[in-house]
VOVEX-988801 format. One record per residue (C-alpha): x, y, z; residue in one letter. Coordinates in Angstrom, 1 decimal, decimal comma. Layout:
[[X Y Z] a]
...
# end
This chain:
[[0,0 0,0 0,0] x]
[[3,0 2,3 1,0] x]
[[4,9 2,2 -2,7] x]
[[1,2 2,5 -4,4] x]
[[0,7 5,2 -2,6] x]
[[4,4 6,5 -3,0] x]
[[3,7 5,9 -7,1] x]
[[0,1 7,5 -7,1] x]
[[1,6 10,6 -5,6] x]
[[4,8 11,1 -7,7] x]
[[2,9 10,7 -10,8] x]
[[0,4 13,5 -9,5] x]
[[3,1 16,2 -8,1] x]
[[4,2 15,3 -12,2] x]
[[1,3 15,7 -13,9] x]
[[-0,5 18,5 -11,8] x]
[[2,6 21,0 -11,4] x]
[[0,7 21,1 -7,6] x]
[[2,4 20,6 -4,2] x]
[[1,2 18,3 -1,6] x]
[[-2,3 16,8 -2,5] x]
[[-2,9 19,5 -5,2] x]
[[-2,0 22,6 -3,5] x]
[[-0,7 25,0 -6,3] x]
[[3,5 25,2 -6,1] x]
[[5,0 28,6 -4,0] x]
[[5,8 31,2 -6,3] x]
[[6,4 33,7 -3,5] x]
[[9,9 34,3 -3,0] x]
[[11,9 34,5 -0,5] x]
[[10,5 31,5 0,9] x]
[[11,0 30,8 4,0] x]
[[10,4 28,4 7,4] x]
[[11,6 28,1 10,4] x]
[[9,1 25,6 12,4] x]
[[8,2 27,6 15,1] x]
[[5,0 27,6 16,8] x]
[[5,7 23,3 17,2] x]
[[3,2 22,8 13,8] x]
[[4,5 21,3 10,1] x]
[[4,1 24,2 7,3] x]
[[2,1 23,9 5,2] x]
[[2,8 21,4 2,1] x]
[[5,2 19,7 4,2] x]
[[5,2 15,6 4,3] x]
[[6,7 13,3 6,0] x]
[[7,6 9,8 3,5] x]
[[5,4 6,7 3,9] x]
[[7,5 4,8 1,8] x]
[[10,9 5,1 3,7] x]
[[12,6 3,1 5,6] x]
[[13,5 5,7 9,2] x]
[[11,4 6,8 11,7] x]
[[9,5 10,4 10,4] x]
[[11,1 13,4 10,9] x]
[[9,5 14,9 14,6] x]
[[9,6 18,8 15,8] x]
[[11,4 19,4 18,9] x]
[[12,9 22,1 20,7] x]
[[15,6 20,0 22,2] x]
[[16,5 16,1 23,2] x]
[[18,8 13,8 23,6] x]
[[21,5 13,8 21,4] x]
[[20,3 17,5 20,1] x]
[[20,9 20,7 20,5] x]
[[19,7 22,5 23,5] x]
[[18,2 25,4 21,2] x]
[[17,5 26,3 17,4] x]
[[18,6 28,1 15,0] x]
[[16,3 30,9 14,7] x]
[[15,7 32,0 18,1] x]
[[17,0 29,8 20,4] x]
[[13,4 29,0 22,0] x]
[[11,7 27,8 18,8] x]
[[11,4 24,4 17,1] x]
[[13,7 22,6 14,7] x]
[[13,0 19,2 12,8] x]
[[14,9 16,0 13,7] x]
[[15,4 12,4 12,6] x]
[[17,0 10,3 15,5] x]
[[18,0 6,6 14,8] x]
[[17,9 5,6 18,4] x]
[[20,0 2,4 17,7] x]
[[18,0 1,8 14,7] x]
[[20,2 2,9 11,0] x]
[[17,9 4,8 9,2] x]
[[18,9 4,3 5,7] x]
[[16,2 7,0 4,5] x]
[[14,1 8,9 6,1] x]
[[12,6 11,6 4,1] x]
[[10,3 14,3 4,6] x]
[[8,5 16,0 0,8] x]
[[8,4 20,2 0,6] x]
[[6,0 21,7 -1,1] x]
[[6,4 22,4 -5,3] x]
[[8,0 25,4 -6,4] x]
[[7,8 27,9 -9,2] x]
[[11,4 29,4 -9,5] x]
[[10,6 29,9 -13,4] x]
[[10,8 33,4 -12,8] x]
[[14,3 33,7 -10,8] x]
[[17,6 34,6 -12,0] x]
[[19,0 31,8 -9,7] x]
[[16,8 29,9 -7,8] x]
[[19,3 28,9 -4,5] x]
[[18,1 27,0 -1,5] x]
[[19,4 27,4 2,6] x]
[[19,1 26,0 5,6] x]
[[20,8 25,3 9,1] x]
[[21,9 21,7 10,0] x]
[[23,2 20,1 13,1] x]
[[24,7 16,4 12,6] x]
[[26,5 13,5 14,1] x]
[[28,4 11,8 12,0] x]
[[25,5 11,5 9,6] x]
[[24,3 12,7 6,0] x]
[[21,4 15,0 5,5] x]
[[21,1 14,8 1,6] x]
[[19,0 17,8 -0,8] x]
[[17,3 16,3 -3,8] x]
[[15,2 17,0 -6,6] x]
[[12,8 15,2 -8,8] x]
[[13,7 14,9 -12,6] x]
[[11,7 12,7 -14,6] x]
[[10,5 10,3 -11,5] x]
[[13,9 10,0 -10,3] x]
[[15,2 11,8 -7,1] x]
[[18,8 13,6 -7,8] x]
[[20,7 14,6 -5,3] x]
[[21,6 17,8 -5,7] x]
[[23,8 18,7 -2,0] x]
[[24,9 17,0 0,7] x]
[[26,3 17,5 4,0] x]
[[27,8 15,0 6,7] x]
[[30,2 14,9 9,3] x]
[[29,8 15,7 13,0] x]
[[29,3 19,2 14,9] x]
[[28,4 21,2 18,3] x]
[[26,4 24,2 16,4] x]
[[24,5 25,2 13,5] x]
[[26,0 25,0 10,0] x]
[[24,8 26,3 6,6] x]
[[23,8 24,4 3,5] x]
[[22,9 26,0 0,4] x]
[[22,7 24,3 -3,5] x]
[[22,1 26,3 -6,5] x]
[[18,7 25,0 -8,1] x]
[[19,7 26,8 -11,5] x]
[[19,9 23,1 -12,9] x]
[[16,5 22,1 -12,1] x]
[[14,1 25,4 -12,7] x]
[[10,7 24,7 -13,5] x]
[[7,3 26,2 -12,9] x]
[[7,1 22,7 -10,4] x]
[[10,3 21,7 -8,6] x]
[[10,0 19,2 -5,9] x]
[[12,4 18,9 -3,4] x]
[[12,9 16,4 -0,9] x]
[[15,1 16,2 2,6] x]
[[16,5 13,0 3,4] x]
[[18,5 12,0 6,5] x]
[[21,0 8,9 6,2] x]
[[22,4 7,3 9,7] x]
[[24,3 4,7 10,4] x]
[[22,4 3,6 13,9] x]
[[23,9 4,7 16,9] x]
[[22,1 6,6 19,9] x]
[[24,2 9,8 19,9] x]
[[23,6 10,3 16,3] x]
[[20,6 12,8 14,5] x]
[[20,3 14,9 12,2] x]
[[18,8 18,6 12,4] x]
[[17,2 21,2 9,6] x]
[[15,9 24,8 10,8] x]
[[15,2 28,0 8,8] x]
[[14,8 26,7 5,6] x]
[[14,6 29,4 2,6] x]
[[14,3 29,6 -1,1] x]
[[15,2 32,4 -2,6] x]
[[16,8 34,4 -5,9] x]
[[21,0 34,6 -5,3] x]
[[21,8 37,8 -6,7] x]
[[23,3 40,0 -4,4] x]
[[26,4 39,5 -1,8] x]
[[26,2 37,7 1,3] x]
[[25,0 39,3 4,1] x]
[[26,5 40,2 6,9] x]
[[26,8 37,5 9,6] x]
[[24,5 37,0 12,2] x]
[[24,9 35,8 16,2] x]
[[27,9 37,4 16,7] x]
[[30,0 37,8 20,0] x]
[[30,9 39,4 21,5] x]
[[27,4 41,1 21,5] x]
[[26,7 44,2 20,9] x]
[[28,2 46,6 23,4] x]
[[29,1 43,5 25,6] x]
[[31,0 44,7 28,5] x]
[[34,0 43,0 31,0] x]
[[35,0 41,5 27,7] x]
[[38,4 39,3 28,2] x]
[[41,3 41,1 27,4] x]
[[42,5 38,2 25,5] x]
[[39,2 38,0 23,6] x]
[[37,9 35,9 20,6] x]
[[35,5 37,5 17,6] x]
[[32,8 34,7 16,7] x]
[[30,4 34,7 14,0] x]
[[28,2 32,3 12,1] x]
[[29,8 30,3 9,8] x]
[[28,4 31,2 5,9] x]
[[28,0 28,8 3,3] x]
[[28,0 31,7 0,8] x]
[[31,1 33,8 1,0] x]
[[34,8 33,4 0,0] x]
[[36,6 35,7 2,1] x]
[[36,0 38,0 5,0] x]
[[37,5 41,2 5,8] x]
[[38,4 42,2 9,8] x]
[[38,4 45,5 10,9] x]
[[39,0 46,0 15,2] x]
[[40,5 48,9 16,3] x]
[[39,6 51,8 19,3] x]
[[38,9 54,4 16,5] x]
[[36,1 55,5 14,3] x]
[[33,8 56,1 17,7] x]
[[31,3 52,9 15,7] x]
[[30,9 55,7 12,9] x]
[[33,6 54,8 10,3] x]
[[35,3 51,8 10,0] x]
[[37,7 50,8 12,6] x]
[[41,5 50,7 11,6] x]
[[44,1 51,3 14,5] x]
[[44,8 47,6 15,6] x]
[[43,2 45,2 12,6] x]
[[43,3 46,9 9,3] x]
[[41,6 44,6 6,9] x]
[[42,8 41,4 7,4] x]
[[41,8 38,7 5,4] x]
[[40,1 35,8 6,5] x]
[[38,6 32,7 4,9] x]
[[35,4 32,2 3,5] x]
[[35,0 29,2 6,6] x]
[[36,5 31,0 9,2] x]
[[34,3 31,6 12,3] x]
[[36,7 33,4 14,8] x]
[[39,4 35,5 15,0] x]
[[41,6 35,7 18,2] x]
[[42,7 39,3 20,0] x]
[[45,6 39,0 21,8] x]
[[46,5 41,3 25,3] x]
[[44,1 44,1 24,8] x]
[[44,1 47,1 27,0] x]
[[41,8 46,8 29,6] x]
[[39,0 48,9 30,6] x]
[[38,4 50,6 26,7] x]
[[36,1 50,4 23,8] x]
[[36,6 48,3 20,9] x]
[[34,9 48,7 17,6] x]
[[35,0 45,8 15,4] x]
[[33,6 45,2 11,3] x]
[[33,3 41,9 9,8] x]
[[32,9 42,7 5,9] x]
[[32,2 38,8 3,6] x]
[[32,5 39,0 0,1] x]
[[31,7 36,1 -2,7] x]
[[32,1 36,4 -6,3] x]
[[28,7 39,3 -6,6] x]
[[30,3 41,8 -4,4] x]
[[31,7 43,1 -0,9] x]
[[27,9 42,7 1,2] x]
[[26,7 46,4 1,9] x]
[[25,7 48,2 4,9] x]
[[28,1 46,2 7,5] x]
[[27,1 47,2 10,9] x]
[[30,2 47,6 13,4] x]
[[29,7 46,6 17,1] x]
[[31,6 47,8 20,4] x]
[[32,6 46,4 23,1] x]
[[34,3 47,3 26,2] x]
[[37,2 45,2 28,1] x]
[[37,4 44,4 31,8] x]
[[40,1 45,0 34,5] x]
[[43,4 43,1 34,0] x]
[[44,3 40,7 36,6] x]
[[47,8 40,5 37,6] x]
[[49,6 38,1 39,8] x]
[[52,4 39,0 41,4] x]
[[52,7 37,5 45,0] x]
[[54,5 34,1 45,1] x]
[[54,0 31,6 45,7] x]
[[50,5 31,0 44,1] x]
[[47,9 28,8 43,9] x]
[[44,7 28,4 42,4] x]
[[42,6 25,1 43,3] x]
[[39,3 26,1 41,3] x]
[[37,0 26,4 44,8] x]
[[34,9 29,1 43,9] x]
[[31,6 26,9 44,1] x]
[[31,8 26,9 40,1] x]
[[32,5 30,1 38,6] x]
[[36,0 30,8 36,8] x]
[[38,5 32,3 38,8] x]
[[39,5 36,3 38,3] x]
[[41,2 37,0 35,2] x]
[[40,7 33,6 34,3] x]
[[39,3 33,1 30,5] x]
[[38,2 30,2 29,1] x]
[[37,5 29,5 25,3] x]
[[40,2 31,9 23,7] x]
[[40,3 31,2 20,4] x]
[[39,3 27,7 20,7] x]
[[37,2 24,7 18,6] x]
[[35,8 23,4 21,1] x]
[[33,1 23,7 23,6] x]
[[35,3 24,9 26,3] x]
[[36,3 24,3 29,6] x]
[[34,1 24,6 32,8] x]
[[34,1 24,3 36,7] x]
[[32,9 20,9 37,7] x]
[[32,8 18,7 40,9] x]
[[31,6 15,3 39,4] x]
[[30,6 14,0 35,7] x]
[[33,9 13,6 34,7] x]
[[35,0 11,0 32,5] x]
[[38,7 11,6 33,7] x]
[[38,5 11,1 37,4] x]
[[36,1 10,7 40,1] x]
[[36,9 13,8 42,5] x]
[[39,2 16,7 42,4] x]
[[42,5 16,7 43,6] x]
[[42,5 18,8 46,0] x]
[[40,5 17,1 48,8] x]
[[38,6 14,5 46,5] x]
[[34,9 16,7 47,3] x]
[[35,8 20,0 45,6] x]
[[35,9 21,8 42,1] x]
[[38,3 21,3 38,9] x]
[[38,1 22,5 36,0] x]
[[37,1 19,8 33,2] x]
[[36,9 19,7 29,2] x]
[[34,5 17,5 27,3] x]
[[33,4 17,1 23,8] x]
[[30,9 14,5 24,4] x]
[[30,1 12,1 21,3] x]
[[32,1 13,4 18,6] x]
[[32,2 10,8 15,1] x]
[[33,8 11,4 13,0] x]
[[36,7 12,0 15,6] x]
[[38,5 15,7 15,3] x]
[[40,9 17,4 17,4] x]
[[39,4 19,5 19,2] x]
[[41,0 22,7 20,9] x]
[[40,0 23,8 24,5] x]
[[41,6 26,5 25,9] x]
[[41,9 27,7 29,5] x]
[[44,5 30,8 29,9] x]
[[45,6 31,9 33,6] x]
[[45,6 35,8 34,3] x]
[[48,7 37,6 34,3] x]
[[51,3 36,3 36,2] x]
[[54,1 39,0 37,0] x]
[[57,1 36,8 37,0] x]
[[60,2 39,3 35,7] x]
[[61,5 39,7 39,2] x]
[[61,4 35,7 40,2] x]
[[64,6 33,7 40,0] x]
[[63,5 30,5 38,5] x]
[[59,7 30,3 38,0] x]
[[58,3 26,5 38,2] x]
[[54,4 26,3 36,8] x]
[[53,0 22,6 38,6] x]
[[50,0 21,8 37,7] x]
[[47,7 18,6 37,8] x]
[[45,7 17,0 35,3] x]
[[43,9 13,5 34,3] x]
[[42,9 12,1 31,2] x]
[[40,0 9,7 30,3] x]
[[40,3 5,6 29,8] x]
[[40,0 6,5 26,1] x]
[[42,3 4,3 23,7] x]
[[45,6 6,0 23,4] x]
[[44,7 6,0 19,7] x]
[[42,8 8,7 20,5] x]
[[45,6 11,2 21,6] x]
[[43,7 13,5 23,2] x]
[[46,1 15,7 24,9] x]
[[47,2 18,6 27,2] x]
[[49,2 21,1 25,6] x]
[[51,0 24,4 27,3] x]
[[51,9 27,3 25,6] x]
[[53,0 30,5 26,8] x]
[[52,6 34,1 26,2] x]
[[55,0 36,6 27,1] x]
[[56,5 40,1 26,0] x]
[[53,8 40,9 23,7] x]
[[53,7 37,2 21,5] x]
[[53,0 34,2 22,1] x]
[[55,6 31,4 21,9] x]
[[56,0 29,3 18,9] x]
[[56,9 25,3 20,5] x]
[[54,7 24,0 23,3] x]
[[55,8 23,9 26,6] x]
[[54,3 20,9 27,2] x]
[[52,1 18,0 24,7] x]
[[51,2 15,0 26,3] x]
[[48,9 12,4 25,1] x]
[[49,8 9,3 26,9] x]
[[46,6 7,8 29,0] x]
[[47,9 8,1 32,7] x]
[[44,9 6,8 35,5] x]
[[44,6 9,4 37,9] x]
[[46,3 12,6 38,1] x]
[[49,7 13,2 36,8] x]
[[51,8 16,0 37,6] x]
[[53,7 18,3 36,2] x]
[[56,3 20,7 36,5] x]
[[57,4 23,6 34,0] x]
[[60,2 25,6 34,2] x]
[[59,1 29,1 33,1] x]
[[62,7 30,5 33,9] x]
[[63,1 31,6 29,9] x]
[[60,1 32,9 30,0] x]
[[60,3 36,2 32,3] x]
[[58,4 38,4 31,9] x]
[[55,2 40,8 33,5] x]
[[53,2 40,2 30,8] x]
[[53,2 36,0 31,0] x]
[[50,3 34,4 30,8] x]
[[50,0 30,5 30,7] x]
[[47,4 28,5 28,4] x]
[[46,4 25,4 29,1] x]
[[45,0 23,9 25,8] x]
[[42,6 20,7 26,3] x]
[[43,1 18,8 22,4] x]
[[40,2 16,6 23,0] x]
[[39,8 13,8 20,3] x]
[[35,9 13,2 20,9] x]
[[35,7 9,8 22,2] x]
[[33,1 9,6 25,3] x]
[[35,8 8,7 27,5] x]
[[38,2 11,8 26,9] x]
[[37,3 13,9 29,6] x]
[[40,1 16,0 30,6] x]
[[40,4 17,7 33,9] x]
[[42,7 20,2 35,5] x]
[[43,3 21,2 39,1] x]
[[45,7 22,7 41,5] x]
[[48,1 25,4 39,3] x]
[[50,4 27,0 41,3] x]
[[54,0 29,5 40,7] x]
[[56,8 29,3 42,6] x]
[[60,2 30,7 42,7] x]
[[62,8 27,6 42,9] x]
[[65,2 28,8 45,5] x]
[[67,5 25,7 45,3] x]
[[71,0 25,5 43,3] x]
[[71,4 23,1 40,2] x]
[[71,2 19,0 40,7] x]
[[74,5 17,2 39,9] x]
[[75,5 16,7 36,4] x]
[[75,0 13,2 35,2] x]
[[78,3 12,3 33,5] x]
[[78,0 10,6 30,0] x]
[[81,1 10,5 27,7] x]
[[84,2 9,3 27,7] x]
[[82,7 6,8 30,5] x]
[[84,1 6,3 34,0] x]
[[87,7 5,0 33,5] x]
[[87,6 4,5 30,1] x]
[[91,0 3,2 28,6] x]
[[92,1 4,1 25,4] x]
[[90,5 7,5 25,0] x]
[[91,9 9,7 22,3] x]
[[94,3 12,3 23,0] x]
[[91,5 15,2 21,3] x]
[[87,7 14,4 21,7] x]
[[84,5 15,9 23,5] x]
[[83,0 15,5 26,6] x]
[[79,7 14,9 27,4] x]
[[77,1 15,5 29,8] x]
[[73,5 15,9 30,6] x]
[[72,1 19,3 31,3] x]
[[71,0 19,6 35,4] x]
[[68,3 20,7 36,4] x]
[[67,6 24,7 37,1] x]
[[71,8 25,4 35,5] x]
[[72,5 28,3 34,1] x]
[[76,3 27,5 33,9] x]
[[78,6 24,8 34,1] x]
[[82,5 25,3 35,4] x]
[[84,9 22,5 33,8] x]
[[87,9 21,2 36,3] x]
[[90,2 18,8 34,2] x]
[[93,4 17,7 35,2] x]
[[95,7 14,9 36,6] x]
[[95,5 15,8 40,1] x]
[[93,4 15,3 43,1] x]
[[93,0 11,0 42,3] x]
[[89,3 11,2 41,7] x]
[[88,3 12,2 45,4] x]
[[89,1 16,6 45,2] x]
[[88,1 18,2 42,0] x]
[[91,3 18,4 39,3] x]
[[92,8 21,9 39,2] x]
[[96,4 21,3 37,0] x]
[[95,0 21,3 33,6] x]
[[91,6 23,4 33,3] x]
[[90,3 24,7 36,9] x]
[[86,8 25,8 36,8] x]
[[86,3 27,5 33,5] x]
[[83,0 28,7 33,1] x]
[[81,2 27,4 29,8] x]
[[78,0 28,8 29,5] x]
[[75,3 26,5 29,6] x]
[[76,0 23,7 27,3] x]
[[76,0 20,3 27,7] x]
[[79,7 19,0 26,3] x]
[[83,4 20,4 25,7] x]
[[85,6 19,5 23,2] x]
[[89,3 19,2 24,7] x]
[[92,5 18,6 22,8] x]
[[96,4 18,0 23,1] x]
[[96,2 15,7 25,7] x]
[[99,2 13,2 26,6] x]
[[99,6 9,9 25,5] x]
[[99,1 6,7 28,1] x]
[[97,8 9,4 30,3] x]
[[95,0 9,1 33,5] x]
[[93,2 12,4 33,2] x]
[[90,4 13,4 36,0] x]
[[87,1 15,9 34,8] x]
[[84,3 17,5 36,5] x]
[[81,3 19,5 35,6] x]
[[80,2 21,8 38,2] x]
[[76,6 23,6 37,5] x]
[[75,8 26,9 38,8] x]
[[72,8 29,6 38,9] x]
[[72,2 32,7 40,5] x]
[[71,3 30,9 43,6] x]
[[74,8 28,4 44,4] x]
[[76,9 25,8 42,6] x]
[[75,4 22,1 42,7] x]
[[77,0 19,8 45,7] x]
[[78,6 16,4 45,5] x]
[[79,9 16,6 42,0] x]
[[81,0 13,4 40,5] x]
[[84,8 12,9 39,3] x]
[[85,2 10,6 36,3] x]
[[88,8 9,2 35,0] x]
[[89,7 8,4 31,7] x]
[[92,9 7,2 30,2] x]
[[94,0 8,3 26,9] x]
[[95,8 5,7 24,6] x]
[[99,6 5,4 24,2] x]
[[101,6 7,1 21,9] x]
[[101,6 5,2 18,3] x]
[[105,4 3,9 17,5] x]
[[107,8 5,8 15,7] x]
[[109,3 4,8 12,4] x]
[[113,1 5,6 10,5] x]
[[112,7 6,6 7,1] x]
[[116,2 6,3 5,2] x]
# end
């Protein structure tokens, strides 16, 4: 009954040139829908002949977004496999007459996991697809296809949802419009930060929604211009790509107005009429008595000067006390707050960037600054490599390597400590980035970051090259050793004196090297027992209980009479 049914009503919408059950096709453009009020627009059918569950309206669910597209109160339309693949679940619009546009387009807003949501059009009884658009995200995405190909005085267009079966997998459509594309993109909507947002961080990130329509966008920011004329002073124009979403300001002044202008483009034109938004910065926060700590007990808020999200992919970090997939309790008492990323179920899996910076930490003056720090990782599959990385920023940029990138699953908490000695500076600021692979074990959690001033002199040196008595060592070669901890400078003592127990004085006595980690010597004796020590220092004392190694270098090679 289903496929007669299916047949009878293809060969009508064919014949007829009517939408659903002979109501004449939209010629009204723009067209558009966005599902609010919780009841199906009109013309609007859900398949019988597919093989999914119908598409439902909701405002939120499991698996879904907590909000649509259009308002963030309204209804969206879903398909949800619940364990069950839905191989095709389709839902009919209503015919159109685009005979009279210049070029007919189609949009709408989708929100997928790891699923396909697929546009197609009726020619000659047979459905063509003419878009599609897969892979998983955390927000609403545009769609748009060109229906140039297929204008008619009755186009029929379908939506239909493919997904593989999984619980944590949908697929949702809001504010649906046909229209004529003939002019430039608009300017982008839902931007922040909103319009004359206040306490704004002063490392702050621009956000916008992503277009399906443009090819580049142009970024003005500056304090100029008074939200007259376009802003210039600090961003002049940059180019961005046609998929960017964000742009990251770094160490703005604190307590003044911003203006910002976001201008997209495409191949009609520059769009028109840009509005520019201000907004004002907060207070900077500055650190500067040591030692510090912060343990995240604020009964879930972010800590001063704390900002979370800069410049990031992902959904960001936030206070928690339980729900973590990493660990159970904090680690500061096992009962209290930490800070905790999550991605939930992402599929396809993408690294994901979570970022959690510290406020400014005034560290010029400090000896040798040491960053420890806490964390714990999920029981996801090392395959996974979600990770903590740490970068730093400091006099004015931020550095190029990571301080720290570690992806190895540890149980528990790990610790770590970072020596931030090259790094002094007033202006530092730490980020803790939270790379977060998507599986629904990768959790990560921090807790317990604190700054001290290491007041102790170097460790021993660790020996390595030519080894302890060694026979047989050249008469010219290099020694070796590995770097101590918290050295600034090493002092060499070489010599054949002192028999291994007092430091040699006869050859070399206690030049200073700088701080490297090997020496090349030369002109040495033959079948000679030669004594070495490396003695690292720093600003606070020379290291204690320096080893003495022995080597003996090879005897001299015979002499020959040449006649």
């Amino acid at each position: 009954m289903r496929r007669l049914f299916y047949s009878i009503r293809c060969l009508f919408l064919a014949l007829t040139g009517c939408g659903a059950l002979g109501a004449p096709a939209i010629s009204t453009f723009p067209y558009a829908v966005n599902f609010d009020g919780g009841q199906w627009p009109p013309g609007w059918t859900n398949a019988v002949n597919d093989s999914g569950y119908d598409w439902q309206l909701s405002q939120s669910g499991i698996d879904e977004p907590d909000y649509d597209h259009t308002t963030g109160t309204g209804y969206y339309i879903v398909v949800d496999s619940w364990y069950y693949p839905q191989t095709n679940t389709i839902v009919y619009l209503p015919a159109f007459d685009v005979s009279a546009l210049a070029n007919p387009a189609l949009s709408f807003w989708y929100w997928v996991g790891n699923d396909t949501v697929y546009l197609e059009a009726l020619r000659t009884n047979t459905w063509v697809v003419l878009g599609s658009w897969s892979g998983w995200n955390h927000y609403w995405r545009e769609a748009r296809a060109n229906l140039a190909a297929d204008k008619s005085t009755n186009l029929q267009l379908r939506l239909r949802g493919n997904i593989p079966g999984s619980y944590r997998f949908c697929i949702c459509v809001d504010d649906l419009t046909v229209f004529d594309d003939i002019a430039p993109p608009e300017a982008p909507a839902r931007r922040q930060p909103a319009p004359n947002a206040t306490n704004v961080p002063l490392f702050a990130t621009l956000r916008w929604e992503e277009r399906a329509n443009v090819s580049h966008y142009r970024l003005y920011v500056g304090t100029d211009g008074n939200g007259g004329s376009t802003p210039t002073n600090l961003v002049n124009g940059r180019v961005l790509p046609g998929g960017a979403s964000r742009a990251a300001l770094d160490n703005l002044a604190p307590n003044t107005d911003y203006y910002w202008q976001l201008v997209p483009s495409n191949s009609l034109g520059e769009a028109a009429s840009v509005p520019i938004h201000r907004f004002t910065t907060g207070a900077r926060a500055t650190i500067s008595a040591f030692p510090w700590t912060e343990n995240f007990e604020r009964n879930g808020n972010l800590p001063p000067g704390w900002i979370s999200g800069y410049d990031a992919t992902g959904t960001g970090w936030v206070m928690v006390k339980s729900g973590s997939q990493a660990v159970w309790g904090d680690h500061t008492s096992g009962a209290g707050w930490f800070a905790n990323v999550d991605t939930q179920y992402q599929s396809p899996v993408t690294a994901l960037t979570n970022s959690l910076l510290t406020p400014v930490l005034a560290v010029a003056n400090m000896n040798y600054p040491k960053l420890s720090f806490w964390f714990a990782k999920g029981g996801e599959p090392n395959s996974y490599q979600s990770h903590v990385r740490v970068r730093v920023f400091h006099h004015g940029a931020w550095e190029a390597a990571d301080l720290l990138a570690h992806t190895t699953e540890t149980p528990g908490w790990t610790n770590r400590v970072l020596d931030l000695t090259p790094y002094r500076a007033d202006d530092l600021r730490v980020a803790f980035l939270g790379v977060e692979r998507g599986y629904y074990l990768s959790d990560i959690a921090l807790d317990d970051v604190s700054l001290y001033d290491d007041t102790n002199p170097p460790s021993p040196v660790t020996l390595i090259s030519p080894a302890h008595n060694t026979n047989g060592a050249p008469p010219r070669g290099l020694l070796v050793w590995q770097p101590a901890e918290r050295a600034d400078n090493y002092r060499l003592f070489m010599g054949t004196d002192g028999g291994g127990v007092s430091l040699p004085t006869n050859l070399i006595n206690g030049l200073a090297l700088g701080n490297v980690s090997s020496f090349n010597y030369s002109n040495l004796a033959y079948a000679t027992k030669y004594y070495w020590s490396i003695v690292p220092f720093n600003l606070i004392g020379q290291a204690s209980n320096n080893p003495v190694r022995a080597f003996t270098t090879y005897a001299a090679p015979p002499s020959f009479a040449f006649l």
